[in-house]
C-alpha positions as CSV (number, residue, x, y, z in Angstrom):
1,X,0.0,0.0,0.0
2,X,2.9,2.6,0.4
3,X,4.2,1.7,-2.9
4,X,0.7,2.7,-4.0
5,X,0.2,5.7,-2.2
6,X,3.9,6.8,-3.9
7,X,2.6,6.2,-6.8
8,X,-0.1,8.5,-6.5
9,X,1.2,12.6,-7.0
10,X,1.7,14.5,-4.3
11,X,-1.8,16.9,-3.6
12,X,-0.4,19.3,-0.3
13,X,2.8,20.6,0.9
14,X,2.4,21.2,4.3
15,X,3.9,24.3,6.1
16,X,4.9,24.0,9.3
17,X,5.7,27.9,11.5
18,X,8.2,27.3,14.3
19,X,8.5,31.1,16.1
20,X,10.2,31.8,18.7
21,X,7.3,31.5,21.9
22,X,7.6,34.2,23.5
23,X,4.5,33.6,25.8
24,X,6.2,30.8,26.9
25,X,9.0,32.6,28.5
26,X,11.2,31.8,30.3
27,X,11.1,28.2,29.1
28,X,12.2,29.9,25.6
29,X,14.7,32.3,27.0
30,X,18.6,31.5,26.0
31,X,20.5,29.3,27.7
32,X,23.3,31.9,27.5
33,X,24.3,31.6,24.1
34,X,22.6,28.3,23.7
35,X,19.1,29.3,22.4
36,X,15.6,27.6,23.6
37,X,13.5,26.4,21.1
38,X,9.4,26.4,21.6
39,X,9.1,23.5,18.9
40,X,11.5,21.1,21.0
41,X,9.9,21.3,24.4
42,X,8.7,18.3,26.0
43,X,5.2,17.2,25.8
44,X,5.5,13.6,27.9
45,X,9.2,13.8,27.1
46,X,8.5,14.0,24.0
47,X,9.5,17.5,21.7
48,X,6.1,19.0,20.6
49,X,6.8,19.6,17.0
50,X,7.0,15.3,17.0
51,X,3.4,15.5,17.3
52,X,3.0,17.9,14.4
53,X,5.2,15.9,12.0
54,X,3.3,12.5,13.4
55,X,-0.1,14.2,12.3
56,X,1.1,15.0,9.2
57,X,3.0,11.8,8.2
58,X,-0.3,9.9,9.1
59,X,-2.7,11.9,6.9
60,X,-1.0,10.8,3.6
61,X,1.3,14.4,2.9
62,X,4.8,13.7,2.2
63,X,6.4,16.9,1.5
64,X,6.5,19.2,4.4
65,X,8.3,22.7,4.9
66,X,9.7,23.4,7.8
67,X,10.3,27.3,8.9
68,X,11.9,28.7,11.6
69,X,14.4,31.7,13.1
70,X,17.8,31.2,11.3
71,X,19.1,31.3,15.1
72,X,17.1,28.0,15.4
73,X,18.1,26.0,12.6
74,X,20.8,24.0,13.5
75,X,19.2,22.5,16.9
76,X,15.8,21.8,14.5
77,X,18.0,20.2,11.8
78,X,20.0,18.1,14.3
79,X,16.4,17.0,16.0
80,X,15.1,16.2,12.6
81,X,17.7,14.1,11.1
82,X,18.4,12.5,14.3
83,X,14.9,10.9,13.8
84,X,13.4,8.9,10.6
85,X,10.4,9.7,9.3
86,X,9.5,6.8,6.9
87,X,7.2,8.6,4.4
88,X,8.0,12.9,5.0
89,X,10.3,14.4,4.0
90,X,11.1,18.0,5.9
91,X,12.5,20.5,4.4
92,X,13.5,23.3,6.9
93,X,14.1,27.2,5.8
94,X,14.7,29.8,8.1
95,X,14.5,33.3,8.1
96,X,16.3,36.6,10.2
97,X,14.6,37.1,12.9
98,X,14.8,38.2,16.5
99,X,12.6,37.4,19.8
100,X,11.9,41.3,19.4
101,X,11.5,42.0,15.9
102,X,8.5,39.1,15.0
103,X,7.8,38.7,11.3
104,X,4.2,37.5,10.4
105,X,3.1,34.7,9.2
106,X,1.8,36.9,5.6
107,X,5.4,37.7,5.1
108,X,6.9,34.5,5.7
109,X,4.0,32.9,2.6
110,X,5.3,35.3,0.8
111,X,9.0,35.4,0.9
112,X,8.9,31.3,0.7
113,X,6.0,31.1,-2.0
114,X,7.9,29.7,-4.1
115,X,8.4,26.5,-2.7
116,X,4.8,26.1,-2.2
117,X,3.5,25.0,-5.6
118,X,0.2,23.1,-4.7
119,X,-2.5,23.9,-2.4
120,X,-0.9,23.6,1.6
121,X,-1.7,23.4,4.9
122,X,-0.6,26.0,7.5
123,X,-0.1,25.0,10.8
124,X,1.6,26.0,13.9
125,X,4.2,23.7,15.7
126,X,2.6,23.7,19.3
127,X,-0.8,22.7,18.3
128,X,-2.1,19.2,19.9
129,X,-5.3,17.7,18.0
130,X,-7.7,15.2,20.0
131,X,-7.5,11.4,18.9
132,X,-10.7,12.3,17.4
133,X,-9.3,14.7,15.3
134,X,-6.8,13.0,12.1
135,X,-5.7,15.8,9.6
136,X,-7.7,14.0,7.0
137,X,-10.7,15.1,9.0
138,X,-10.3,18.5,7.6
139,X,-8.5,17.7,4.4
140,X,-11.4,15.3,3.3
141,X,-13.6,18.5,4.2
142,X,-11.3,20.6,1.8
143,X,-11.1,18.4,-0.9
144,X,-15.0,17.9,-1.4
145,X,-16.1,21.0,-0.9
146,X,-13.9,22.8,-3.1
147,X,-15.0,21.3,-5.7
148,X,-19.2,21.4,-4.7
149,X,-19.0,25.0,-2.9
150,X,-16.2,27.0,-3.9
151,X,-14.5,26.5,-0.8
152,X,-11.3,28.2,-1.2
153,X,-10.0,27.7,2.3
154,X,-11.0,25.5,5.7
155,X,-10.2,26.9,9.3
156,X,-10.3,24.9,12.7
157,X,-11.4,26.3,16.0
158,X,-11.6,24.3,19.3
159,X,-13.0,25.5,22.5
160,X,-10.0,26.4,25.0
161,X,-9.1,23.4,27.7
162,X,-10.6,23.8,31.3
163,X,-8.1,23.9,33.9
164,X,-8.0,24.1,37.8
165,X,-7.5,27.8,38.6
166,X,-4.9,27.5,41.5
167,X,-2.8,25.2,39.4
168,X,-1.0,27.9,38.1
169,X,-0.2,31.1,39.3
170,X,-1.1,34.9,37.6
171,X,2.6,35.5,38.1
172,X,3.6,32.8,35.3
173,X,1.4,34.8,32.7
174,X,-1.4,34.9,30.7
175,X,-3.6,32.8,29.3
176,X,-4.4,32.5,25.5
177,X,-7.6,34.3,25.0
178,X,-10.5,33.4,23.5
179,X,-11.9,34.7,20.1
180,X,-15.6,36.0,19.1
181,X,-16.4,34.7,15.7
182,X,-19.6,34.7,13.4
183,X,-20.4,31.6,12.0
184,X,-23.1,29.8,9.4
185,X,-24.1,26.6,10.9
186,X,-25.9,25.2,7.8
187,X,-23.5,25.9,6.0
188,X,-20.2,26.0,7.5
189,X,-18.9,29.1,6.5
190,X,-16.7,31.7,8.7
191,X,-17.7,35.3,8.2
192,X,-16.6,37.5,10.8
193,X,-13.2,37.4,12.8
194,X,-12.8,39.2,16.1
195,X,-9.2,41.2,16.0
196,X,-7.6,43.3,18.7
197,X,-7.8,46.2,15.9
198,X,-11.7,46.2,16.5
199,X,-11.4,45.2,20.2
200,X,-9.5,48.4,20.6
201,X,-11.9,50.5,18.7
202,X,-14.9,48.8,20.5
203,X,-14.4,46.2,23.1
204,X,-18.1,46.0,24.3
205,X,-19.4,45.4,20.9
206,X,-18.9,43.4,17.5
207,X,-19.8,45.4,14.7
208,X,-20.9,43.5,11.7
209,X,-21.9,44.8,8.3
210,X,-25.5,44.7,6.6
211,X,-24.1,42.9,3.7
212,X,-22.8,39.7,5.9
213,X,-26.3,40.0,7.5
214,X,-27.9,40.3,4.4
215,X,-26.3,37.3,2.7
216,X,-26.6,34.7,6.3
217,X,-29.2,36.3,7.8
218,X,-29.4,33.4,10.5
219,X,-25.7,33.3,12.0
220,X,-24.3,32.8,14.9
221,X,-21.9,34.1,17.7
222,X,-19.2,32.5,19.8
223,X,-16.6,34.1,21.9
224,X,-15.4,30.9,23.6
225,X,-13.1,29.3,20.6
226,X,-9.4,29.9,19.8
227,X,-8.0,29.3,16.4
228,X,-6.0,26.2,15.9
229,X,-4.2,28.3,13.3
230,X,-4.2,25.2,11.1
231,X,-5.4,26.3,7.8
232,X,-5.9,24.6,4.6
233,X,-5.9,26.6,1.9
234,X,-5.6,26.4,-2.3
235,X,-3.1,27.7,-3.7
236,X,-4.6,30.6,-5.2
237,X,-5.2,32.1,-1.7
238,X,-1.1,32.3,-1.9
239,X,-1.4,34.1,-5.4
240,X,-4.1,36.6,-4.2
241,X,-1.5,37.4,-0.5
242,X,1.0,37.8,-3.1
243,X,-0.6,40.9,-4.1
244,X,-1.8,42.1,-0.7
245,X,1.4,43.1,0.4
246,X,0.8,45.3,3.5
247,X,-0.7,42.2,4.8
248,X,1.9,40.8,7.9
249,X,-0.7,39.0,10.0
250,X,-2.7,36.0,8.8
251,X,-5.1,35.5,11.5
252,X,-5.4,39.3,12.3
253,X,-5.3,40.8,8.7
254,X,-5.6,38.1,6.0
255,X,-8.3,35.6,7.3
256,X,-10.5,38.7,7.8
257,X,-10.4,40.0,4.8
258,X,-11.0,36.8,3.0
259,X,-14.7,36.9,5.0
260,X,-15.4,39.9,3.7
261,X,-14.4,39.1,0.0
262,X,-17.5,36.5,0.8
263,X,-20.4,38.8,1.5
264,X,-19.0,42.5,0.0
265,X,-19.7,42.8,-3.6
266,X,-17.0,45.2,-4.8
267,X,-14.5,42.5,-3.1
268,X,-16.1,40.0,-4.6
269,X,-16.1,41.2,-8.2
270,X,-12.3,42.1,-7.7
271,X,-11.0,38.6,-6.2
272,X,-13.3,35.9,-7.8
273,X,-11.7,35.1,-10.6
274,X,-7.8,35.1,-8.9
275,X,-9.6,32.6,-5.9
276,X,-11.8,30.4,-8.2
277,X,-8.5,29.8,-10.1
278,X,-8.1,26.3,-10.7
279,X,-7.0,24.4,-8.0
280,X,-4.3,22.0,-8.4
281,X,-6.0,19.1,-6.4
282,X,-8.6,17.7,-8.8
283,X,-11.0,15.9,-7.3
284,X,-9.8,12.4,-9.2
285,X,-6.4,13.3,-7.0
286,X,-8.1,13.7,-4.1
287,X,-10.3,10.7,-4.5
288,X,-6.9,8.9,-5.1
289,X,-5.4,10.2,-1.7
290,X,-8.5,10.1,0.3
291,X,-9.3,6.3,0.1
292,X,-5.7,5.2,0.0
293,X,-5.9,6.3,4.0
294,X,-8.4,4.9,6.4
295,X,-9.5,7.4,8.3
296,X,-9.6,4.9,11.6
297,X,-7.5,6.2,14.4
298,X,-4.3,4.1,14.6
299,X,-1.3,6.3,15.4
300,X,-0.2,9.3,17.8
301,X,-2.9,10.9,18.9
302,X,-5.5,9.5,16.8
303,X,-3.8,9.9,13.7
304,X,-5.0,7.6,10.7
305,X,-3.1,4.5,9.4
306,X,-2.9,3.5,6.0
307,X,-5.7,1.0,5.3
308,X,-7.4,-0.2,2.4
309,X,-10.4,2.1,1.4
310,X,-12.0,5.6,3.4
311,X,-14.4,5.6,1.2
312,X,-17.4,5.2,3.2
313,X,-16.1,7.8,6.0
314,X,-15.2,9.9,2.8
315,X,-18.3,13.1,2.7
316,X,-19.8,12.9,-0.3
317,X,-20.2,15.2,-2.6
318,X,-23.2,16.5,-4.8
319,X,-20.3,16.4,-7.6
320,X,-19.2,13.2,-8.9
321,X,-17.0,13.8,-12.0
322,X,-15.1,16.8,-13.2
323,X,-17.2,16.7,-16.2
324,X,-20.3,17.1,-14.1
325,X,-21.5,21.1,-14.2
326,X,-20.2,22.5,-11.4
327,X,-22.3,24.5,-9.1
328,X,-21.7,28.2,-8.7
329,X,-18.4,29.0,-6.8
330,X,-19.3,31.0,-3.5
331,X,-15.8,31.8,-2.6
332,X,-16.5,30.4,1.0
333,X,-14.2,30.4,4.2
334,X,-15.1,27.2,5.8
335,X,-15.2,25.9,9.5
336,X,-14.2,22.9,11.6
337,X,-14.8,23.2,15.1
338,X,-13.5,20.9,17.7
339,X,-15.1,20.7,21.1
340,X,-12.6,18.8,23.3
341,X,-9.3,17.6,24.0
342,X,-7.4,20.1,21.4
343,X,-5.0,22.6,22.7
344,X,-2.4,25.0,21.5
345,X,0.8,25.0,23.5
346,X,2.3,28.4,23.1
347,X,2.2,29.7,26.8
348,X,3.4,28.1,30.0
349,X,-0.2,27.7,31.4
350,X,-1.5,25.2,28.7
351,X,2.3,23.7,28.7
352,X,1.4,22.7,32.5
353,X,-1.8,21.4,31.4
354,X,-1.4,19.4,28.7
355,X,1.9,17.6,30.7
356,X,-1.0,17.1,33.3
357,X,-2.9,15.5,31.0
358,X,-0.7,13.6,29.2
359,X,0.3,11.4,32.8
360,X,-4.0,10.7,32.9
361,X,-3.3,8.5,29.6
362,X,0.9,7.2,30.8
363,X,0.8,3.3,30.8
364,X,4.3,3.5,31.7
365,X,6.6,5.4,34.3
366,X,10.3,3.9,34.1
367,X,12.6,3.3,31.3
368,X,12.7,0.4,29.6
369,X,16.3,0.1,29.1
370,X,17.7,-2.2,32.0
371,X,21.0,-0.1,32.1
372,X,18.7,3.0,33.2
373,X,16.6,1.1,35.1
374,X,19.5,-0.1,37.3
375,X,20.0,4.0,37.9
376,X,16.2,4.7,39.8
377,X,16.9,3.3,43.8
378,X,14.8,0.1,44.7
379,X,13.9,2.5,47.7
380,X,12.7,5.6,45.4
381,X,8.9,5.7,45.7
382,X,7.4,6.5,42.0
383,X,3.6,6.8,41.4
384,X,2.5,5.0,38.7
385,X,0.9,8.7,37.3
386,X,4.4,9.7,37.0
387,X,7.0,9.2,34.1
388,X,10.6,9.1,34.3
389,X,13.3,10.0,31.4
390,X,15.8,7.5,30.5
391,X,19.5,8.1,31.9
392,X,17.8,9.9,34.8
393,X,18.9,8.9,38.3
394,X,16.9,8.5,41.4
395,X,18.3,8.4,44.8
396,X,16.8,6.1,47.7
397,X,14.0,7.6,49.6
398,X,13.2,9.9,47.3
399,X,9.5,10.7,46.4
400,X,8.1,11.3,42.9
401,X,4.3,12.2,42.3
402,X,2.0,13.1,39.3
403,X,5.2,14.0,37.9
404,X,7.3,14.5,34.6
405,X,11.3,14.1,34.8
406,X,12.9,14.7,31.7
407,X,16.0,12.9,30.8
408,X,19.8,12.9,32.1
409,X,18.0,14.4,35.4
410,X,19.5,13.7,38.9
411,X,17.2,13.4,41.8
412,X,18.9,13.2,45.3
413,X,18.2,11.3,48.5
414,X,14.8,12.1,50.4
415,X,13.9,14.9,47.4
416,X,10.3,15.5,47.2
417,X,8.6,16.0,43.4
418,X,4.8,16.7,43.2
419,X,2.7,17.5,40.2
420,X,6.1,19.2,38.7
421,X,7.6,18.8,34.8
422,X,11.3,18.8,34.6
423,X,13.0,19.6,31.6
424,X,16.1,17.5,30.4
425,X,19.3,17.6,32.8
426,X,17.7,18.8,35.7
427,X,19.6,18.3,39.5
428,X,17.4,18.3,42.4
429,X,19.7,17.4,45.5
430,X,19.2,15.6,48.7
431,X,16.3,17.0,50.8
432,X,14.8,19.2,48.5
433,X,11.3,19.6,47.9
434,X,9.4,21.0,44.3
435,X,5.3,21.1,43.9
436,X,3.9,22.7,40.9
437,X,7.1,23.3,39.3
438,X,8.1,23.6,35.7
439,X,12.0,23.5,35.3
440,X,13.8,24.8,32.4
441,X,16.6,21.9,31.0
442,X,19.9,21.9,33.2
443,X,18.5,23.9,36.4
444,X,20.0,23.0,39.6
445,X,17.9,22.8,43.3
446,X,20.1,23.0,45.8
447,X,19.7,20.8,49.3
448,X,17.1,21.2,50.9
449,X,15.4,24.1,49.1
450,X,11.5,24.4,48.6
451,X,9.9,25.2,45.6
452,X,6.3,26.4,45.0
453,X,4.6,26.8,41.6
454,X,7.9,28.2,40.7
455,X,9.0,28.8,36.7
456,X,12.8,28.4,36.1
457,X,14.7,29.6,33.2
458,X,17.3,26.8,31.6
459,X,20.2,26.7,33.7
460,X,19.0,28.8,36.9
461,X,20.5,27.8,40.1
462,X,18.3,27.7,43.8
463,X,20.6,27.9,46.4
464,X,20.5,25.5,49.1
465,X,17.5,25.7,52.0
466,X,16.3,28.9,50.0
467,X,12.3,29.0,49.8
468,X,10.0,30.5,46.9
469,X,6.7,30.6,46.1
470,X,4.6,31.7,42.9
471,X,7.8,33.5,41.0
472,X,9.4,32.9,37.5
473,X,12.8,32.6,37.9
474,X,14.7,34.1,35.4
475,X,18.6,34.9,34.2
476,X,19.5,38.4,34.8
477,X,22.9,38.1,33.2
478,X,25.8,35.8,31.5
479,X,28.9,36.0,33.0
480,X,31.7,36.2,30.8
481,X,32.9,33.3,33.4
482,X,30.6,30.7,32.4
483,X,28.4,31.1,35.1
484,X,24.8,32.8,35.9
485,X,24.1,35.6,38.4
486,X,20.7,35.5,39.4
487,X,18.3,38.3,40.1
488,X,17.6,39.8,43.4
């Protein structure tokens, strides 16, 4: 069946944004000159933008395009040809860019275009679908109603995961907001995106025009989603940004005005030749790639395996054949909404979350290696909600709960771990005690120190018997001797 589905052209490129994460500072912040990428921190020990490529590799797309900071590039490129993908290939670009000075997502489509020759699907690094949720979920919903409705691209919004108040403290940040949109059930078409522009103008109100009215009278309002920011899109959306070139945000600027080209006429008139361009999946292509994939969930997180026919789980179209009159194009926006278990990690409150979450589905807690085994004291107590890295060594007496340790982490005699993620190469000495803790890769606890819903920044340093509570602790300087001096 793989030979088959080689065979077969390729229908998507899919483009994959890894930014910088600022939100999820100080996880992110350098490592002194070592920088902290967002797309390689741990989910269940295991680098987030793994479950991106997994998604991907299952839905049938081979070719996949990789962009990041040029600062980030070599640790990506290491990660990703340190691992085999059997059936992807990644290409990774970069771009110059600073923590400071963001470039959008508009100008990064733009300035790589030309690498993106079919229609493509956008998607961030961080974001975690359901099991219910396989990437041919949506594509399946691309592919047939481009070709019946003039879809010309598909959106996914998910409502934003619950989580316990006082599990995380205000100091750590915000949380992601939600988003208001407008929405027609019947027919699944977006027509109204909230933006902070209009929030700013008017944040009791959403304004929306008598010609969206007009058009869907019967719509409806939601202001408890947040976009996935995966997008599928034909290529002639890219042709049409091509032209907009004051255009730097796609979900603030771009995706709006693509509603509007719906429902205003001079818009319309303007645009619907460039969007109803031909798109370069035909529907024999898609009908090629659709039932070469079972749309069963099989692999990480849901995500489909190859089977022998999705055919019946394929949604059928009122258009059969490409020589069958098509209906009038409508230029829609479409909309997939997911009502539980999605999540976007790109701030340290959802990071804590989903790591929380992850240990509810663990059917494992120690290495499987013997070697590393032999390193975890017969006298450590470990819950079984708990996971363990390999290489990571565990002292007698000491306690691990509803815990993540990363790997190459040392955890000294009588040391206390509750409800914590630690990152890779992490050193908590005898005695201590940590409860609600994220800690960035390689920071130390000294001896008998206590730690509180405390954030630490890669390589930070507690001192021994010292005692915090609800703080980020953060780098104030690199000393030219190789060591960190910590902020007052």
């Amino acid at each position: 069946m793989d030979l088959e589905l080689d065979l077969v052209p390729a229908e998507f490129v899919a483009v994959v944004l890894c930014g910088f994460g600022n939100e999820l500072a100080p996880l992110t912040s350098d490592y002194g000159d070592e920088p902290c990428l967002k797309a390689l921190l741990p989910l269940a020990n295991v680098p987030i933008v793994d479950y991106t490529i997994s998604w991907i590799e299952h839905s049938g797309i081979t070719d996949i395009l990789l962009i990041c900071p040029a600062i980030h590039r070599p640790a990506l490129s290491h990660h990703i040809h340190s691992h085999s993908y059997a059936s992807v290939h990644v290409d990774i670009q970069s771009y110059e860019e600073t923590a400071e000075t963001g470039v959008g997502t508009c100008t990064l489509l733009r300035h790589f275009s030309s690498r993106i020759q079919r229609d493509f699907v956008l998607l961030p690094c961080d974001f975690i679908p359901p099991p219910s949720l396989p990437l041919t979920a949506l594509l399946n919903k691309f592919r047939t109603e481009t070709v019946s409705d003039g879809l010309i691209a598909t959106t996914c919004w998910f409502t934003a995961p619950k989580s316990d108040k006082n599990s995380t403290p205000d100091e750590w940040g915000h949380s992601a907001p939600t988003v208001s949109i407008v929405w027609d059930k019947p027919s699944g078409t977006l027509l109204y995106v909230d933006t902070a522009d209009a929030q700013d103008q008017n944040s009791d109100e959403v304004e929306l025009q008598m010609s969206m009215l007009s058009r869907y009278p019967r719509t409806s309002l939601t202001s408890n989603l947040q976009d996935s920011h995966v997008y599928v899109c034909k290529r002639a959306v890219l042709d049409v940004l091509n032209d907009k070139r004051h255009f730097d945000s796609f979900r603030e600027e771009f995706l709006p005005w693509l509603c509007k080209v719906q429902y205003q006429r001079a818009k319309r008139q303007k645009y619907e030749a460039a969007l109803n361009s031909s798109t370069t999946t035909s529907q024999d292509l898609a009908l090629k790639h659709s039932t070469l994939l079972s749309t069963t969930p099989g692999g990480p997180n849901g995500a489909p395996t190859r089977g022998k026919s999705a055919t019946a789980s394929l949604p059928q179209s009122p258009i059969t054949s490409e020589s069958t009159q098509r209906l009038i194009p409508s230029l829609r926006v479409g909309i997939h909404l997911v009502t539980d278990g999605a999540a976007r990690i790109n701030n340290v409150h959802t990071f804590m979350e989903m790591n929380r979450r992850s240990l509810e589905k663990a059917n494992w807690t120690l290495p499987t290696d013997q070697k590393d085994r032999q390193l975890i004291d017969q006298k450590a107590q470990i819950s079984s909600d708990s996971i363990v890295g390999d290489s990571t060594k565990v002292d007698e007496r000491a306690n691990i709960k509803k815990s993540i340790i990363g790997r190459h982490c040392s955890i000294g005699k009588m040391a206390k771990v509750a409800n914590c993620v630690l990152l890779d190469h992490c050193v908590v000495e005898d005695g201590a005690k940590l409860d609600g803790c994220i800690l960035g890769k390689n920071t130390k606890v000294g001896a008998k120190a206590e730690l509180v819903r405390c954030i630490t920044q890669a390589g930070y340093e507690v001192d021994p018997g010292e005692s915090v509570k609800n703080e980020k602790l953060e780098i104030s300087d690199w000393t030219g001797g190789g060591g960190f001096e910590a902020e007052d």
